[in-house]
C-alpha positions as CSV (number, residue, x, y, z in Angstrom):
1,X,-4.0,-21.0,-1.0
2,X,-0.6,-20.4,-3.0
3,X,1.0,-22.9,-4.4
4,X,5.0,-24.2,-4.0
5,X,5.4,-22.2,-7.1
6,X,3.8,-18.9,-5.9
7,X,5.6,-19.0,-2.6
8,X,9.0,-19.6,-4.6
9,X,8.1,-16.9,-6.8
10,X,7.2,-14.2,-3.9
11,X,10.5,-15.0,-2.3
12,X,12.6,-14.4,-5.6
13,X,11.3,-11.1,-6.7
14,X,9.3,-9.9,-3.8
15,X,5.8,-9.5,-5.6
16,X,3.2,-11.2,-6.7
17,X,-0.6,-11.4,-8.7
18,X,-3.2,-13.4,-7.5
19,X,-6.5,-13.8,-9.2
20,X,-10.0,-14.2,-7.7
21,X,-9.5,-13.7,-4.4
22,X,-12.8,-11.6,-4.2
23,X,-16.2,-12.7,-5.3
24,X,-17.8,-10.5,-8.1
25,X,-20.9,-10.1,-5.2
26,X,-17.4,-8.7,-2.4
27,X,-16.3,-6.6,-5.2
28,X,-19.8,-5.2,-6.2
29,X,-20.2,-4.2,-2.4
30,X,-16.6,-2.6,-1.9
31,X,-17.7,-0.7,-5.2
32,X,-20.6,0.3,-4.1
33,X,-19.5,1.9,-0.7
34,X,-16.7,3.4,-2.0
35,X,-18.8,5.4,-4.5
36,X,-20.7,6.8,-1.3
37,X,-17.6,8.0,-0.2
38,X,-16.6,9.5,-3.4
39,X,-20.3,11.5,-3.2
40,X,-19.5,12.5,0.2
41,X,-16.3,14.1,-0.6
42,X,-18.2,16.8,-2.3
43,X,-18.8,18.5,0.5
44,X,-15.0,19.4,1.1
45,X,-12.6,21.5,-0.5
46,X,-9.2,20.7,1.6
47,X,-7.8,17.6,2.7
48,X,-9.4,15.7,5.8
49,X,-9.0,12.9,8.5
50,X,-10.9,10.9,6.2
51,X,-10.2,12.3,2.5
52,X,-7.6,12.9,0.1
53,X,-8.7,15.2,-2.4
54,X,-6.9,14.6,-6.0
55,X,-6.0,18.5,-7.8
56,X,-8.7,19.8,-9.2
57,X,-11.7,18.1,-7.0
58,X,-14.8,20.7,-6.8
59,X,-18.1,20.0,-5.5
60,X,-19.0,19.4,-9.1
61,X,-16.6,17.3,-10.1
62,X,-15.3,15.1,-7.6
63,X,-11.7,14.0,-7.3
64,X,-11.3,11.9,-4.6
65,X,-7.4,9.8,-4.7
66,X,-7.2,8.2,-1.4
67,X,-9.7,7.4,1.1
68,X,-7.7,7.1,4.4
69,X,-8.0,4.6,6.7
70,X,-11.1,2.9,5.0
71,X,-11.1,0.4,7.9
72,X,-12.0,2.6,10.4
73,X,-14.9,4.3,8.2
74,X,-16.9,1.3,6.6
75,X,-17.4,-2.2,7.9
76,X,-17.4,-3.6,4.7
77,X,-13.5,-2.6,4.4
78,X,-12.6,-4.4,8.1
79,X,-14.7,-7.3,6.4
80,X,-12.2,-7.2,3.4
81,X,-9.1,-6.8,6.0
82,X,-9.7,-10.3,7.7
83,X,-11.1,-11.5,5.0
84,X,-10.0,-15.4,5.3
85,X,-8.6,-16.3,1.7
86,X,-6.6,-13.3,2.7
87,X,-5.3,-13.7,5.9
88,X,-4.5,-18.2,4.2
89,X,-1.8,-16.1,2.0
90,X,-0.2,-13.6,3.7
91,X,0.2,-16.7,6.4
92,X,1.9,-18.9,3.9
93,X,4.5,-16.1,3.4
94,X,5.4,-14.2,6.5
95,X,4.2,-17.4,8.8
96,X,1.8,-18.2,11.7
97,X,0.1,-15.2,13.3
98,X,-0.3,-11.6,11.5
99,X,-0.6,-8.2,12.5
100,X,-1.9,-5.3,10.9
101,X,-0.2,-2.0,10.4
102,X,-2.2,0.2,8.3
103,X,-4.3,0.8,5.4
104,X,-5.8,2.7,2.9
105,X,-7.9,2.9,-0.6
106,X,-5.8,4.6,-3.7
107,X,-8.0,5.8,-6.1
108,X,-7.0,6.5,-9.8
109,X,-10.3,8.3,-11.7
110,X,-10.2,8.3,-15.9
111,X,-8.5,10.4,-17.2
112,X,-5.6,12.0,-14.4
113,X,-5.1,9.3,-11.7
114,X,-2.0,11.0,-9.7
115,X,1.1,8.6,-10.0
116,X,3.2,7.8,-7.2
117,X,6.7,8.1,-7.5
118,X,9.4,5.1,-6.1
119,X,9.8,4.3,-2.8
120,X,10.0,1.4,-0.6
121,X,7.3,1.1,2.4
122,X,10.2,0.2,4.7
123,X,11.7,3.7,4.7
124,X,8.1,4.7,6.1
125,X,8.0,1.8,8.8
126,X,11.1,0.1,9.8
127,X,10.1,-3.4,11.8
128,X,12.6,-5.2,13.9
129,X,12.2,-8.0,10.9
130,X,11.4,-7.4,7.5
131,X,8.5,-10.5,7.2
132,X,5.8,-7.2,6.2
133,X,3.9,-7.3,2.8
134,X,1.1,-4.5,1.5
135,X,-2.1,-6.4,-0.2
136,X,-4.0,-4.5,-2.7
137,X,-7.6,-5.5,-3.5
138,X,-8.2,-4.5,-7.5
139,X,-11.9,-2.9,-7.1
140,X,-11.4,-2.9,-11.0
141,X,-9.7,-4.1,-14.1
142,X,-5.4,-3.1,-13.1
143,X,-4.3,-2.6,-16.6
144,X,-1.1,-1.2,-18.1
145,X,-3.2,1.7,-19.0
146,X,-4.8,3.0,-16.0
147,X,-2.0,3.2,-13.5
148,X,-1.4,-0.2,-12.0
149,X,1.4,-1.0,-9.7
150,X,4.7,-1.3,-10.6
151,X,7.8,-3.7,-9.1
152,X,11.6,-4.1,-9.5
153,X,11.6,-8.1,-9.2
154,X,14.3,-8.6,-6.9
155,X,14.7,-5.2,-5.5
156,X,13.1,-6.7,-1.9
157,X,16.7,-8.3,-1.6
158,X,18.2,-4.7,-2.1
159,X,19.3,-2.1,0.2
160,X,17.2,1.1,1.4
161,X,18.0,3.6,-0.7
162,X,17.5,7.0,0.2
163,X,14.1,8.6,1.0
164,X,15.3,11.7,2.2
165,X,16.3,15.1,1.0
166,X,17.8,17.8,2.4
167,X,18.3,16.3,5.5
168,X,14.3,15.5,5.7
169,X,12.2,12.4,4.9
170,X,10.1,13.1,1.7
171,X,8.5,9.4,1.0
172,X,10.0,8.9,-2.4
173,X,13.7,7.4,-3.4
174,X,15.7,10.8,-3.9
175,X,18.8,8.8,-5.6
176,X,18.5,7.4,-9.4
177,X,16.5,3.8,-9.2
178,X,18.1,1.2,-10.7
179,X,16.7,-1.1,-13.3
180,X,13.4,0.8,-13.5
181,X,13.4,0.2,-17.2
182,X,12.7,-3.7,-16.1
183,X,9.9,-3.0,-13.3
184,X,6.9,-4.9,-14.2
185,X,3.5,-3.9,-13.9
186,X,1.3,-6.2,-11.7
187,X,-2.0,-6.3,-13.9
188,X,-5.5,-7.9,-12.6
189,X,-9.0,-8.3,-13.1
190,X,-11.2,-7.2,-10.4
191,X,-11.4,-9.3,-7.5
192,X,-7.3,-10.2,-8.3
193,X,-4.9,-9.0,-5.4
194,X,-1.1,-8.0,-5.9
195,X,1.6,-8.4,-2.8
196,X,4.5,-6.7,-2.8
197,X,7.0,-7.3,-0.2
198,X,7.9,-4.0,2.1
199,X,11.1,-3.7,0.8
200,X,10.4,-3.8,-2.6
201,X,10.9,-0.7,-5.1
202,X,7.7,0.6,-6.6
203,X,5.7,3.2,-7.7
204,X,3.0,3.4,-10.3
205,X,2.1,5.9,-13.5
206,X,-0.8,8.5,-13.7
207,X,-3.7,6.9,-15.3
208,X,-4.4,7.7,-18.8
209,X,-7.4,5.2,-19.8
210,X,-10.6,6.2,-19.3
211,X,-11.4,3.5,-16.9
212,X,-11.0,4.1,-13.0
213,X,-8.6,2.1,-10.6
214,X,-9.5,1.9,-7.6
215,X,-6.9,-0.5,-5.1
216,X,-7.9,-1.2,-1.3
217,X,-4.3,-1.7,-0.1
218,X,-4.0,-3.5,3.1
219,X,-0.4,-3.7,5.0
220,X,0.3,-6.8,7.2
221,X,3.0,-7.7,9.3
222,X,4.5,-10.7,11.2
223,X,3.4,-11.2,14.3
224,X,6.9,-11.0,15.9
225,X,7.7,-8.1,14.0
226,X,7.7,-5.1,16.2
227,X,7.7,-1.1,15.1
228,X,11.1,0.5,15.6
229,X,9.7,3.7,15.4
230,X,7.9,2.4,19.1
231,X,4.4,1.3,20.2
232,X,1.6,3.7,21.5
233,X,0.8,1.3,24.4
234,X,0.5,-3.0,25.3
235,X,-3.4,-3.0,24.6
236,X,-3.6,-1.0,21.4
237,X,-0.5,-2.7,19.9
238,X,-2.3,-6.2,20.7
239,X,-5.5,-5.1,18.9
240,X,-3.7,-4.9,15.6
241,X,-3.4,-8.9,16.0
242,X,-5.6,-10.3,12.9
243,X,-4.6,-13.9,13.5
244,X,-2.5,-15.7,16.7
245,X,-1.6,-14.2,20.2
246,X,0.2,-11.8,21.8
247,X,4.3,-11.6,22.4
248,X,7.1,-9.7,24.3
249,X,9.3,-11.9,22.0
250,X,10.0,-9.6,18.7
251,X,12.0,-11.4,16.4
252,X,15.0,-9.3,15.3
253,X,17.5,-10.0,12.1
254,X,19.9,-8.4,10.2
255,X,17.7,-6.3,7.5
256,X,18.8,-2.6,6.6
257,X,17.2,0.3,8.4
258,X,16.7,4.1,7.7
259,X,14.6,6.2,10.2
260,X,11.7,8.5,8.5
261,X,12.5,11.6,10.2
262,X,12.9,14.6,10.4
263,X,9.4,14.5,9.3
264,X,9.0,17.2,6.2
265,X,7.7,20.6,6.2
266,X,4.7,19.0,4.3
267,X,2.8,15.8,6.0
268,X,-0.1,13.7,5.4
269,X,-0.9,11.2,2.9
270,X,2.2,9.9,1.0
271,X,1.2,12.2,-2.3
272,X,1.9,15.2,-0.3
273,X,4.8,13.8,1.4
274,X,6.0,13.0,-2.5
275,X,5.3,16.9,-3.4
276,X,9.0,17.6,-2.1
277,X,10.7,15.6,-4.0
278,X,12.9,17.6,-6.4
279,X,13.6,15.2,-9.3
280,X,10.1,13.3,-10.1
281,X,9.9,10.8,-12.3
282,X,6.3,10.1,-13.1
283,X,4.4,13.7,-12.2
């Protein structure tokens, strides 16, 4: 659990490290399946459902950069998705009851890690509230070197800056970022978690180490917080509950809002999304 100080500290600059969440034995396991699916992505030479092939990936030398989904393809991810030290924190900091509302595994291999340039996850998913955080589980060492994640304390309390371009949504801040020469980077061991708050700015840098990093990035929402972007249907909404029950009661405040459309010519994972932004910072 988080103490007073933690909690304080999320609020004010809408990130935060945690170590030891994960067992070295969890962290072993999530290892070990995740290099089966880096084997089995050597079979493919385009993008799939289930991969996200990094430049360069051949049969030979595999490059896999995000396994999507990785809840739906392995138990051992759903495991890590409820896992209760987990589901303790996020409830001390967006209250009783969460929802889930995606997730996915970022991978960062020696050597060429692709960055991701800034953005804010609430362009891509407006809520009727903004009490949403993303949870990334460090599979390895985060270190300034290979690529971790970087936040602009504060920026959570900030506006939505643009994510658009040419009239289209292309997943990345299109507008110069302000104080990016104070973001921090949120470095762990392995078995450490980061939270950043939805509306916080940040991005991370190519990885130049020769070490991987590899973070299992789970996004969680408040229970009364409800898609604007719509609902596919009552049941399938209501399986997304992790923790409490069910309500027709969204709670709805005052928080900026963008939609993220039109969609781009270019869709799929957020790195191709980010391909159409003219003015990159990190690539």
């Amino acid at each position: 659990m988080l103490t007073p100080q933690q909690i304080d500290f999320y609020h004010e600059n809408g990130y935060l490290g945690v170590e030891g969440v994960f067992s070295p034995t969890e962290i072993a396991e999530l290892r070990r399946v995740t290099d089966e699916f880096v084997e089995a992505s050597r079979a493919h030479t385009t993008h799939t459902d289930v991969f996200d092939l990094e430049p360069g990936h051949t049969p030979d030398a595999p490059r896999l950069r995000r396994l999507k989904e990785p809840v739906d393809q392995h138990e051992v991810y759903n495991q890590a998705l409820r896992h209760p030290k987990v589901l303790d924190i996020v409830e001390q900091l967006v209250g009783k009851g969460v929802r889930t509302n995606g997730n996915k595994l970022n991978m960062k291999s020696a050597g060429f890690g692709s960055p991701v340039e800034w953005h804010q996850d609430w362009a891509f998913y407006p809520h009727t509230n903004d009490d949403l955080l993303a949870v990334g589980v460090a599979l390895d060492d985060m270190m300034l070197e290979n690529g971790p994640l970087l936040v602009i304390p504060g920026s959570h309390k900030w506006r939505v800056y643009s994510h658009h371009e040419d009239g289209f949504f292309v997943g990345a801040v299109s507008e110069a970022v302000p104080d990016a020469d104070k973001a921090v980077p949120i470095e762990l061991k392995a078995g450490g978690i980061s939270i950043h708050h939805v509306r916080a700015l940040h991005a991370s840098a190519p990885n130049v180490s020769d070490r991987q990093r590899r973070l299992l990035l789970f996004q969680y929402c408040a229970l009364d917080a409800w898609p604007l972007m719509g609902i596919k249907d009552w049941d399938s909404f209501n399986a997304t509950i992790l923790r409490g029950e069910p309500t027709q009661f969204p709670r709805v405040t005052a928080v900026p809002v963008t939609i993220p459309l039109p969609k781009p010519a270019k869709t799929g994972s957020i790195y191709e999304i980010q391909t159409q932004l003219k003015a990159k910072v990190f690539a």
